[in-house]
C-alpha positions as CSV (number, residue, x, y, z in Angstrom):
1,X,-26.8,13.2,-25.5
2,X,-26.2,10.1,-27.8
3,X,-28.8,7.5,-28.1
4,X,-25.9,4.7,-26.5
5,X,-25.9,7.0,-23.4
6,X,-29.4,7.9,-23.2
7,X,-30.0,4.3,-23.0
8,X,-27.8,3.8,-20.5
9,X,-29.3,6.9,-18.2
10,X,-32.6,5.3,-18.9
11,X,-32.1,2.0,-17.8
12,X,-30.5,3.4,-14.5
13,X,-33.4,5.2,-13.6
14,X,-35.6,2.2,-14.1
15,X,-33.4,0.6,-11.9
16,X,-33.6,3.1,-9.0
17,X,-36.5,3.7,-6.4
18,X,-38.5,6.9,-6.0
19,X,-36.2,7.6,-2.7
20,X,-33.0,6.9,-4.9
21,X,-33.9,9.4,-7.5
22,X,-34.9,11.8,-5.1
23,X,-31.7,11.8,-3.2
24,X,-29.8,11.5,-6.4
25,X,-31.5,14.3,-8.1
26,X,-30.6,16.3,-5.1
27,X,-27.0,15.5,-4.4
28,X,-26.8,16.0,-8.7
29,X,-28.6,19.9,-8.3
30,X,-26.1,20.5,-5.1
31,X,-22.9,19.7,-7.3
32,X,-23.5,21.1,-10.2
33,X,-24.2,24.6,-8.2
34,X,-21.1,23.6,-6.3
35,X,-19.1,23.2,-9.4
36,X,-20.4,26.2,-11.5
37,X,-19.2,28.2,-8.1
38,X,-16.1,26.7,-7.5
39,X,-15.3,27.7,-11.0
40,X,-16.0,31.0,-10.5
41,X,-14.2,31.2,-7.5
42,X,-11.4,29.5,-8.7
43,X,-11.0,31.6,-11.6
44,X,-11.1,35.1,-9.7
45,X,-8.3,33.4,-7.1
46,X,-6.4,32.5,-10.6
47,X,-6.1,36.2,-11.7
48,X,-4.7,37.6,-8.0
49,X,-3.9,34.9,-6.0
50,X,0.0,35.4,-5.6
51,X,-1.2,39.0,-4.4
52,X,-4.2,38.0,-1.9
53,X,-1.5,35.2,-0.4
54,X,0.7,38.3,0.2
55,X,-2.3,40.6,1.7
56,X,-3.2,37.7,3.9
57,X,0.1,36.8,4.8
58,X,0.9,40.1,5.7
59,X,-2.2,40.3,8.0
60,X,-1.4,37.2,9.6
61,X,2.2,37.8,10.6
62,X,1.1,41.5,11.6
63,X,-1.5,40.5,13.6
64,X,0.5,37.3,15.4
65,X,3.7,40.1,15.8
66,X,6.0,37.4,13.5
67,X,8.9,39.1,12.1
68,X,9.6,36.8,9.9
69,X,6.6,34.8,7.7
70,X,7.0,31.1,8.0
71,X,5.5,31.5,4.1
72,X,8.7,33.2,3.2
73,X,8.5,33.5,-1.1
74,X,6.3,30.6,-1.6
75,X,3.5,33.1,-2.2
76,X,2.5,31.3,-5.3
77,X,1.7,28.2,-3.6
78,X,0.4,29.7,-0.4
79,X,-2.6,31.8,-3.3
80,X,-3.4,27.7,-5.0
81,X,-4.2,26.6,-1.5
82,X,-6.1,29.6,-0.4
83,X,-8.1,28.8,-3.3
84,X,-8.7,25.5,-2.7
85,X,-9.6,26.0,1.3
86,X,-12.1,28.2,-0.4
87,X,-13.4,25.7,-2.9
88,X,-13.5,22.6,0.0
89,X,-15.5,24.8,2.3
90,X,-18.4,25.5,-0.1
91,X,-18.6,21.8,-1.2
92,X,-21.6,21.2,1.3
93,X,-23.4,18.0,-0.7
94,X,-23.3,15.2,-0.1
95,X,-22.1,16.9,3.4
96,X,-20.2,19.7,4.2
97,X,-16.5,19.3,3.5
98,X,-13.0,19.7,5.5
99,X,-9.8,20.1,4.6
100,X,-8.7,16.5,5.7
101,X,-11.6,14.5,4.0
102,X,-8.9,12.9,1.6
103,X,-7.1,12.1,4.5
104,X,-9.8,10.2,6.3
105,X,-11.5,8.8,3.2
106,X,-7.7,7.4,2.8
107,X,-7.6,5.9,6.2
108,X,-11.1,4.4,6.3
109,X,-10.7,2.5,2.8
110,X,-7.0,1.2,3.8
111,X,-8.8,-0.3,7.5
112,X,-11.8,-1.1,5.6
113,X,-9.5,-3.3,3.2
114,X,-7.2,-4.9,6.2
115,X,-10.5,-5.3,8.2
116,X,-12.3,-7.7,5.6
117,X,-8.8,-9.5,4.7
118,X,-8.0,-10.1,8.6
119,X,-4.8,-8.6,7.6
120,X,-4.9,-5.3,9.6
121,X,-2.5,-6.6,12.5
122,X,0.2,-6.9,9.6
123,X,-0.7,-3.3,8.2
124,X,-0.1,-2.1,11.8
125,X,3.3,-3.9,12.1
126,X,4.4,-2.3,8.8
127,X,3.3,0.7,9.7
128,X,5.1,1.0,13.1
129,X,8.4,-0.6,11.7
130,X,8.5,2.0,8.8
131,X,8.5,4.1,11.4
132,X,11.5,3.2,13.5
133,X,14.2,5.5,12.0
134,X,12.3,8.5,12.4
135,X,11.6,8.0,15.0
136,X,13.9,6.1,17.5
137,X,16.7,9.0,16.7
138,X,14.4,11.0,19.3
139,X,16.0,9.0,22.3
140,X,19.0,11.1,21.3
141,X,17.0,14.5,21.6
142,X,16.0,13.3,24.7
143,X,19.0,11.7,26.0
144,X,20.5,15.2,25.8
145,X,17.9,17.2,27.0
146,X,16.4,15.3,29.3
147,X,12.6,16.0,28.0
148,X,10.7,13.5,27.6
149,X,7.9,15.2,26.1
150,X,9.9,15.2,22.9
151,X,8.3,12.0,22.7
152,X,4.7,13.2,22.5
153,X,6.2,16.0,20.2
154,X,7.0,13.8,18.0
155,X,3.9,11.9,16.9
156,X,1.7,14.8,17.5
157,X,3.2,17.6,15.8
158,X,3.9,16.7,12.5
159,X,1.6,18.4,9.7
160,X,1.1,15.2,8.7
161,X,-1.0,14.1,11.7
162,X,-2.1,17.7,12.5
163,X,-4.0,17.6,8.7
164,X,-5.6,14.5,9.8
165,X,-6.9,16.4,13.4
166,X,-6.7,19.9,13.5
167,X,-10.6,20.3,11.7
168,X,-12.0,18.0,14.7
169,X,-10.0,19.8,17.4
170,X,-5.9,19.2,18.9
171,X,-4.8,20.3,21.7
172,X,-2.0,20.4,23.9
173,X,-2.6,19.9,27.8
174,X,0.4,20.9,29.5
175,X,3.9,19.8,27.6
176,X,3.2,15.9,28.6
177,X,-0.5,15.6,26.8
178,X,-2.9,16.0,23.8
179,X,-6.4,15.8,23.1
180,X,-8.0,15.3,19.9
181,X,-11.5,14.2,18.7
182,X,-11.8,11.6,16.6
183,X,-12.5,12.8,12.7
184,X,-13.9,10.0,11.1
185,X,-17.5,10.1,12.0
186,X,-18.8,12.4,9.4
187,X,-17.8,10.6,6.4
188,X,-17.8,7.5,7.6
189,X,-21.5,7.8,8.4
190,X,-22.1,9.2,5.1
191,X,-20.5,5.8,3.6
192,X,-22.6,3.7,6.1
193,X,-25.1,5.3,4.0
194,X,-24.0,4.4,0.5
195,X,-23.2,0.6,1.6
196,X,-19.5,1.6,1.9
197,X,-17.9,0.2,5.0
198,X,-20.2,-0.6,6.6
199,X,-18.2,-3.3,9.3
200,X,-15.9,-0.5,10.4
201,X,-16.8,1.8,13.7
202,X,-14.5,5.0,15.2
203,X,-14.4,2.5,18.1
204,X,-13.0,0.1,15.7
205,X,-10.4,2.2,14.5
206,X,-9.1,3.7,17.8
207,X,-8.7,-0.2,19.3
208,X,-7.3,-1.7,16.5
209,X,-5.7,1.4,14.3
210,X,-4.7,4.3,16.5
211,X,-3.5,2.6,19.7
212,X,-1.7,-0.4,18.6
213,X,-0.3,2.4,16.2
214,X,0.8,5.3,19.5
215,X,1.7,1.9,21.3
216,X,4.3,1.0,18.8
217,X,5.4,4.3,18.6
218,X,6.1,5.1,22.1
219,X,8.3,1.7,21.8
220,X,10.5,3.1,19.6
221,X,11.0,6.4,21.1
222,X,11.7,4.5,24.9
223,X,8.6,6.0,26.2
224,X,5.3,5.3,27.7
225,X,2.4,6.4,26.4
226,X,-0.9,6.4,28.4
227,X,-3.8,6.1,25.8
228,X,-7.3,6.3,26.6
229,X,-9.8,4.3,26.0
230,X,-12.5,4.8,23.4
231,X,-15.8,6.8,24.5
232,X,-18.8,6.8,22.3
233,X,-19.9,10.0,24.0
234,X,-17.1,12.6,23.6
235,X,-15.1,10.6,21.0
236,X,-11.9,12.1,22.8
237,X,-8.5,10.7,22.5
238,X,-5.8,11.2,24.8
239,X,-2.6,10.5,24.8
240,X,-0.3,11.2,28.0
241,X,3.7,10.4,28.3
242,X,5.9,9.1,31.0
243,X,9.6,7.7,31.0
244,X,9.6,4.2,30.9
245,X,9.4,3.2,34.5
């Protein structure tokens, strides 16, 4: 280590209390044991992974009775991302890891941002007009089908949002509504924590992020959507269609 950075090191840890170093040190041992593993693991998945995507596609579609594997030849890319669900799920400091923590971490800096600048009614208006082409062309769909649960479909079935929920929990209650638990709570309690964000709640995000959000949505596909309120206790969100009466 050269004497400029040693300096630097030094005068941090002057800086920091006995708890800081403590729970530094720690979070420090955790992922450089994380990393040294991931490494590992990622360099056996490099040397077969084409062939273990094919194995495990090949269980999967045997097993689910699919004829046809929705992976089709992109075995390749099927093995990186085997590899990396492998590497997320042993990343267990400073918390355990999911698959959609860049998603959420996304999310909570964004509302974090609009939420200090009193700005976040405009980022929900962009966000729902950007939206209009997608989705208002599902009037037609239903127009000539006559289901209206195309509606729900087609904000809750999208990978998209289904990254964002599927760790937590979705479900689908019938064909006319879903269920999902909220996903924010773990990392946004770890940045409570670390000073990070520390205005922003999941209640927060539901009343003034999700459901203006849904709302919006529903008004471009012609539909009403019944959204639940927020509850501390099961952090359940529900979200039930109807024709507009």
């Amino acid at each position: 280590m050269g004497t400029a950075q040693a300096d630097i090191s030094q005068t941090m840890a002057n800086s920091m209390t006995p708890e800081e170093k403590v729970r530094a040190d720690a979070i420090m041992k955790g992922w450089l044991a994380f990393n040294e593993n991931a490494k590992d693991i990622e360099a056996k998945f490099a040397a077969q992974s084409e062939g273990l995507a094919r194995d495990v596609d090949e269980l999967i579609c045997r097993k689910l009775g699919l004829d046809e594997s929705p992976a089709g030849d992109r075995h390749a890319e099927l093995g990186r991302l085997l590899s990396d669900i492998y590497r997320t799920y042993q990343m267990r400091m400073p918390y355990w890891h999911q698959m959609n923590d860049s998603l959420i971490k996304e999310h909570l800096k964004t509302f974090d941002f609009a939420l200090q600048r009193g700005i976040l009614p405009e980022i929900v208006k962009h966000d729902v007009d950007s939206m209009y082409e997608i989705l208002h062309e599902r009037v037609y769909w239903i127009e000539q089908t006559g289901d209206i649960n195309l509606a729900l479909d087609a904000v809750t079935t999208p990978t998209c949002f289904r990254n964002l929920t599927i760790g937590e929990g979705f479900q689908w209650h019938g064909l006319n509504k879903v269920s999902w638990t909220s996903p924010y709570k773990r990392v946004l309690e770890k940045g409570w924590k670390r000073n990070i964000w520390t205005d922003v709640t999941e209640e927060k995000i539901h009343q003034m992020w999700t459901k203006p959000r849904f709302l919006g949505y529903a008004s471009h596909l012609e539909s009403h959507f019944d959204i639940s309120d927020w509850d501390e206790e099961t952090r359940l969100i529900t979200i039930e269609v109807s024709p507009l009466s």
